[in-house]
Structure formats: structure tokens, C-alpha cells
C-alpha positions as CSV (number, residue, x, y, z in Angstrom):
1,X,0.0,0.0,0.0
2,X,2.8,2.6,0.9
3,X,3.5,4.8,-2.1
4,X,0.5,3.6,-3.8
5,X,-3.1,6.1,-4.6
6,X,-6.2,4.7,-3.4
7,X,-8.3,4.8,-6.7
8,X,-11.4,3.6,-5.2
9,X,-12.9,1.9,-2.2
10,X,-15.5,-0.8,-2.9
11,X,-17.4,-1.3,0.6
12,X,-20.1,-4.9,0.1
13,X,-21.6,-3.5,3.4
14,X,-22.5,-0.6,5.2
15,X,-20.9,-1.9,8.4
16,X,-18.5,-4.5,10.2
17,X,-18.6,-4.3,14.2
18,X,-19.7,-0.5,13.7
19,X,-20.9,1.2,10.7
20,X,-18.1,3.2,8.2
21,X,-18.0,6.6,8.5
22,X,-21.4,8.1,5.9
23,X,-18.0,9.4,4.2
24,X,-15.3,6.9,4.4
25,X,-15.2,5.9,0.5
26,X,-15.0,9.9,-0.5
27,X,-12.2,10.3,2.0
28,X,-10.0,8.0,0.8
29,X,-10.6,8.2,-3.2
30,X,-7.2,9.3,-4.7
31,X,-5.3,9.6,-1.5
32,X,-1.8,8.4,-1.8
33,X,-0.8,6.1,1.6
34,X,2.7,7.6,2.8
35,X,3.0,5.1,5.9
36,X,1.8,2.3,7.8
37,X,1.9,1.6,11.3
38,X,0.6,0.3,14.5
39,X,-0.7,1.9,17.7
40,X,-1.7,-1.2,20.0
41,X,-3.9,-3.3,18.4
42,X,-5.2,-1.2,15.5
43,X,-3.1,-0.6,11.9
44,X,-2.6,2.8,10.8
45,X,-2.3,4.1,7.2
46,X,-1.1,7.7,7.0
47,X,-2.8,9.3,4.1
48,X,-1.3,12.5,2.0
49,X,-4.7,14.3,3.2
50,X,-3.1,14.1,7.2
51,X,-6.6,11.4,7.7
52,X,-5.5,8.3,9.6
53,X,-6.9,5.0,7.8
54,X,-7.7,3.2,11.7
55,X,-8.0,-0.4,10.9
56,X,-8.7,-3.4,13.6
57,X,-9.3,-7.3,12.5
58,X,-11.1,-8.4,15.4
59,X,-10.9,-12.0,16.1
60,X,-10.9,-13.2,12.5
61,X,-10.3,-10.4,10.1
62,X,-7.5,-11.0,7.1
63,X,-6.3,-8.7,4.9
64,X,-4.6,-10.4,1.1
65,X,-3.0,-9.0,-1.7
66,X,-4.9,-9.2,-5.1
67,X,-3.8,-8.6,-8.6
68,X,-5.6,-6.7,-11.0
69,X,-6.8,-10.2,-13.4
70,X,-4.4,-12.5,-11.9
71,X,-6.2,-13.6,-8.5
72,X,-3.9,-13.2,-5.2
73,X,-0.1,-12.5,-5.6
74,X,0.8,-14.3,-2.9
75,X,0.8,-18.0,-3.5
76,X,1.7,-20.6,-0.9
77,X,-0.1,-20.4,1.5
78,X,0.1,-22.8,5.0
79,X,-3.5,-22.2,5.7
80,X,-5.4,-20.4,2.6
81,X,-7.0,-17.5,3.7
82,X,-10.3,-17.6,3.7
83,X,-11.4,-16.3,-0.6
84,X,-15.2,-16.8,0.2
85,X,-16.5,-13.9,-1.0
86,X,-19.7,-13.8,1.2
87,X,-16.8,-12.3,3.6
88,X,-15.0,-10.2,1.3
89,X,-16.4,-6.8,2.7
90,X,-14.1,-4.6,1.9
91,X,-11.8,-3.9,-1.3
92,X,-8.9,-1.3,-1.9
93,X,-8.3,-0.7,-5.1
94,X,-5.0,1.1,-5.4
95,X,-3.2,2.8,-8.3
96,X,-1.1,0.2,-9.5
97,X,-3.6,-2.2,-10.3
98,X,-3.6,-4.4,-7.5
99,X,-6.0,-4.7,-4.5
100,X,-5.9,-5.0,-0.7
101,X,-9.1,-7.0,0.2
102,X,-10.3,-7.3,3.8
103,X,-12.0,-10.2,4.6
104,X,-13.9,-10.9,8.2
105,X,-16.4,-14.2,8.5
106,X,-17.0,-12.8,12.1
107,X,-17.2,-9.5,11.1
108,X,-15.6,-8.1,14.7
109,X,-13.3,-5.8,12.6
110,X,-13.4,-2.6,12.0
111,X,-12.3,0.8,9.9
112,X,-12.6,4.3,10.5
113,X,-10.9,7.6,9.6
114,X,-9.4,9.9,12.2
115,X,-6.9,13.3,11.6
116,X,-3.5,12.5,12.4
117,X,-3.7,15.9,14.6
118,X,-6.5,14.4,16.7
119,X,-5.6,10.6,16.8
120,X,-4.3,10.8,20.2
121,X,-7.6,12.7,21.5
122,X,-9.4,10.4,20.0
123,X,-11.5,7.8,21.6
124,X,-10.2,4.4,20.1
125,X,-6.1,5.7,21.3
126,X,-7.3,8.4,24.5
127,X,-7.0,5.5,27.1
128,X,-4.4,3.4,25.8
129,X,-1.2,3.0,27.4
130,X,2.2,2.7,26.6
131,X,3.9,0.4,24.1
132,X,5.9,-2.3,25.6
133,X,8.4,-2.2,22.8
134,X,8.5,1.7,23.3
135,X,11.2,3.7,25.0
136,X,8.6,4.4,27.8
137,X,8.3,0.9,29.3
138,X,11.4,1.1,32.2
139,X,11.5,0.5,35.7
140,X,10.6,4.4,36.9
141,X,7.0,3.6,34.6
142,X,6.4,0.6,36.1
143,X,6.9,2.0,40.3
144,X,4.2,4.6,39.0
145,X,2.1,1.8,37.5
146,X,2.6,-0.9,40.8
147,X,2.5,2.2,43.7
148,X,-0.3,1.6,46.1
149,X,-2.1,-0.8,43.4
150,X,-3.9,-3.9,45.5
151,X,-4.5,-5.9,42.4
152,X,-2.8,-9.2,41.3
153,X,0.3,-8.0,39.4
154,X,-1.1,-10.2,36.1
155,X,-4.0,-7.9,36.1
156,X,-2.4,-4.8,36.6
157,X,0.2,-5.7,33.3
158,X,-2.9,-7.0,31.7
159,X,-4.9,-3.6,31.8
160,X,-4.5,-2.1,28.3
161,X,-5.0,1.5,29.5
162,X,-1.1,0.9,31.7
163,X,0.5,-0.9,28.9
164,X,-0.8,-1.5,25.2
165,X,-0.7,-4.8,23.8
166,X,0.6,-7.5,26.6
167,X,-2.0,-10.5,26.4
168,X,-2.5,-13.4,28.5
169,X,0.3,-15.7,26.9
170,X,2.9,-12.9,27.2
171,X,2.1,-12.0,30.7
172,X,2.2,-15.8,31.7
173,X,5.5,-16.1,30.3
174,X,6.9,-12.8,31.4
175,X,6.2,-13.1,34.5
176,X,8.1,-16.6,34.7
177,X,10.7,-15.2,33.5
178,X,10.6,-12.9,36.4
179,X,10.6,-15.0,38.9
180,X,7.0,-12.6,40.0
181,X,4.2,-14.7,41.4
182,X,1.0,-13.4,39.0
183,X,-1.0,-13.2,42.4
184,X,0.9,-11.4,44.0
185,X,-0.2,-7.6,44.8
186,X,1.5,-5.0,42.4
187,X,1.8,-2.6,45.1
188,X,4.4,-4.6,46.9
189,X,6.8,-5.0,44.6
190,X,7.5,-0.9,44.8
191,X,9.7,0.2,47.7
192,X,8.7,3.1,50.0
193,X,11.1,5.7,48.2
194,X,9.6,4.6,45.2
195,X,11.6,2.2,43.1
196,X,11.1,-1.0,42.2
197,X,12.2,-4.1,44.1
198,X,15.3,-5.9,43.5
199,X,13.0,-8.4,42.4
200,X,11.0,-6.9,40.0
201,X,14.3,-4.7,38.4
202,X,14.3,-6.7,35.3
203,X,10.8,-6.8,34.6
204,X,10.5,-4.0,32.1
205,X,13.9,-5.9,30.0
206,X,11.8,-8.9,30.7
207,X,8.4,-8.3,29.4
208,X,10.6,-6.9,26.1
209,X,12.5,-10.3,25.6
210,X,9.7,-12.0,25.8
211,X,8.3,-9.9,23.2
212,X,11.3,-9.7,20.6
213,X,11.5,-13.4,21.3
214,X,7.7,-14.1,20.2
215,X,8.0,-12.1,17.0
216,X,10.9,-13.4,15.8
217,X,8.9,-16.9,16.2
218,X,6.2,-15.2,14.6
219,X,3.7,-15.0,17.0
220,X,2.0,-17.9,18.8
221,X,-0.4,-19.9,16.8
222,X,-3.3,-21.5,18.9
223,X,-6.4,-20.9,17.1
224,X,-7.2,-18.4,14.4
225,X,-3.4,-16.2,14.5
226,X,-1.6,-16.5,11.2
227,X,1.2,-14.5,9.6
228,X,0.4,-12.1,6.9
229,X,1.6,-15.3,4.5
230,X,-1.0,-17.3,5.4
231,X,1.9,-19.3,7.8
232,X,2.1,-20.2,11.5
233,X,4.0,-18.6,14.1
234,X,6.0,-20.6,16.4
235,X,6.6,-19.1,19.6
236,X,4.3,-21.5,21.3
237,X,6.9,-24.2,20.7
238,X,8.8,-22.4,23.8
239,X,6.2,-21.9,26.2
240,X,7.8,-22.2,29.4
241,X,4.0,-22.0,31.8
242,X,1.7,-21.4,29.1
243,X,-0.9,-24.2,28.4
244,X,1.7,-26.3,30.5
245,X,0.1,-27.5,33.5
246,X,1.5,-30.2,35.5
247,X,4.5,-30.2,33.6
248,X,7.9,-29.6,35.0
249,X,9.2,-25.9,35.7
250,X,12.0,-25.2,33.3
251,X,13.8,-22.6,35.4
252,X,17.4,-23.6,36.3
253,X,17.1,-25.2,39.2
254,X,13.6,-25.4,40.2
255,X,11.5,-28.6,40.9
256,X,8.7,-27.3,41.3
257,X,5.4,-28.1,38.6
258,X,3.7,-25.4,36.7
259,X,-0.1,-24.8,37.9
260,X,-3.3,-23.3,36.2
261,X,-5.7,-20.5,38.3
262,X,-8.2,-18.6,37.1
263,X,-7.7,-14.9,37.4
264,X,-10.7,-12.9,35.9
265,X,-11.9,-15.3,33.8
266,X,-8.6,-15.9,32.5
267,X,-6.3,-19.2,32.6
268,X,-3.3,-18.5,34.4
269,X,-0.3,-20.7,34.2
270,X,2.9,-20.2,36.9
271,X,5.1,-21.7,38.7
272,X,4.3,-21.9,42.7
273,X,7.8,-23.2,43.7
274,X,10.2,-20.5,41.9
275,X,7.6,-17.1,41.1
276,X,7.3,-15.1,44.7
């Protein structure tokens, strides 16, 4: 898409989880895309006009590449995307013939169109924290985040308005990593001038290895997650607590056996032996 005019936007609905915008198509017609990026969970096309193109797939939205009369460019795929084109609901036609076509059986996706100048401000990005790959994520954040908070320390990094992006596998395995018990209260592991605890000093370089580590596996494929080439990820091939209980705990040293809870609604895996 970057460098590439929208020509025209072909919409087979007149909404996904929400309606479009009553001027979405008009918007976009002949806008050249300069960038694309990501703010949490949404995609962001930066548009000559200084409009936003705010993108989210939901639980089972797919973008592929078409060609103008040739079908898909991409070939290959591990698991086909899905080509039925009851789901095909929105089409991109850009200005060197191919397409970008956005496909959702669910249909929990969805697109909107937001100034840059007002992106922050705006309601989709006002309440969303930091990213945990971002130069913001340190140990003097996280004292702010943990000071005089009673809740589990699993919920705490799990709450999407602290820190944008950390699911319930990452948090699992961070927190392994960490040696930090996920029931623990976040409050206690901040010090009365402030800091963090010697035990939680390496939770910030943590939750980032864990991170760098999953996307250079390419994710974690459980259910629907696929990379954009239709392939798996692999990261769940080195869960260390995830989806492991009553196995052995693979910290050095440790005999203890990884356990499951249930922490607000969610499966939590950890070890009881070596995470305090």
C-alpha cells in the first residue's frame, strides 16, 4: 500500500462491528498512503490528506493482496486465507492495479478515519497506554504503575489503559521469566522511596524479551493467529507456563510443577515453587 493512490474503495456493506464513516469511501478516493503503522492493536495508514486509515481485524479479520486479473499475488499459503467472497467486505483498489481486500467471516473488525492531529484525543487511542516495545516501558514507569495498586500483578500488566498490547500468553510467560508470582499484589513489589524491588528490576527488559522473542517466532499460533503469509507462528513451541500444567518448571534449578488459576476469567499458568 505505501507509495501507492487509493483509486477507489468498494465497501459490500455498510458496516463490520460498527458502521463506516457516511464518508469513508470519499475520504479516501485518490489519496496516496505515505505510511503504515501500528498503535496497540489497531493498523494505521497515514494518508497525503493528514486522515488516519484506523484499521482493527477483530478476532478473525485478514487482509490479502490481489492482482488486478491474476487472483492473489501471494501463493503458498500454509493455511489459505479464507477467498469466500460472502466475507469479502471490503476492497482497496489502489493505483497500481492491485487490490488490498479485507475479509472478516465474524465480522468483529473494524475501519474508521481519524486526523492525524486528533488521533491521540481520539477515543479508540485516548486511554491506551504505553507500548511495551517503546522507549517508555522502564522501571521508573512501572513503580508509577505498581504504587499503592492492591491488584494481582497479572491484572495490573494486563490492563491495556497501563500498557498496550501484553495478552494473556505474554504476561504468563513474562512473569516466569521474572521469577514474580502473577497473584501477587503490584503494590508490593515498589519500595517506600519509590523504586522497584530488586526483584522486579528486570521486569520492564523482561516483558521486552519475551516480546522480541515471540515475534521473531512469529507469534503464537493457537487458534485463528496467522502471519500475513497465510503461515504459523511458532513461539508456542517455547512456552515455558503457558498451556503447561503439570508439567515440570524449566527454570534452572527449580523442581517445582507449573499450575493453572483462574484470574478474571482468564487461565493463568505459573510456577508456585520459583515465582514469589
Amino acid at each position: 500500500m505505501t507509495g501507492n493512490s487509493i483509486v477507489r474503495t468498494e465497501l459490500r456493506r455498510k458496516d463490520l462491528r460498527f458502521p463506516f464513516p457516511p464518508d469513508f469511501s470519499e475520504r479516501l478516493a485518490g489519496r496516496r498512503v505515505e505510511a503504515l503503522g501500528r498503535r496497540a492493536k489497531y493498523l494505521l495508514a497515514d494518508l497525503d490528506s493528514g486522515d488516519v486509515l484506523v484499521m482493527h481485524l477483530g478476532m478473525s479479520g485478514s487482509f490479502r493482496v490481489a492482482g488486478a486479473n491474476s487472483g492473489d499475488v501471494r501463493q503458498g499459503f500454509h493455511y489459505p486465507r479464507s477467498k469466500i467472497e460472502a466475507h469479502d467486505h471490503v476492497r482497496f483498489h489502489l493505483s497500481d492495479g492491485q487490490s488490498i481486500v479485507y475479509n472478516d467471516p465474524r465480522r468483529f473488525g473494524f475501519m474508521d478515519i481519524v486526523r492525524r492531529s486528533d488521533l491521540h484525543a481520539h477515543k479508540l487511542f485516548a486511554n491506551v497506554g504505553i507500548e511495551p516495545l517503546g522507549n517508555e516501558l522502564d522501571d521508573e514507569f512501572l513503580a508509577g504503575a505498581f504504587r499503592g495498586k492492591k491488584a494481582p500483578l497479572k491484572a495490573v500488566l494486563l490492563d491495556q489503559r497501563i500498557i498496550a498490547g501484553l495478552g494473556n500468553i505474554y504476561v504468563c510467560e513474562t512473569l516466569h521469566r521474572a521469577g514474580l508470582s502473577p497473584r501477587r499484589a503490584a503494590g508490593t513489589l515498589v519500595r517506600k522511596e519509590g523504586r522497584l524491588s530488586s526483584r522486579a528490576c528486570k521486569l520492564a527488559a523482561t516483558i521486552r524479551s519475551v516480546l522480541e522473542d515471540a515475534i521473531a517466532a512469529g507469534g503464537s499460533t493457537l487458534r485463528d493467529h496467522r502471519l500475513t503469509d497465510g503461515s504459523l507462528g511458532y513461539f508456542q513451541h517455547t512456552f515455558r507456563v503457558y498451556d503447561q500444567e503439570g508439567e515440570p518448571c524449566q527454570a534452572p534449578g527449580c523442581t517445582g510443577t507449573i499450575r493453572r488459576i483462574v484470574q478474571s476469567g482468564r487461565s493463568t499458568f505459573f510456577c508456585g515453587s520459583c515465582q514469589k
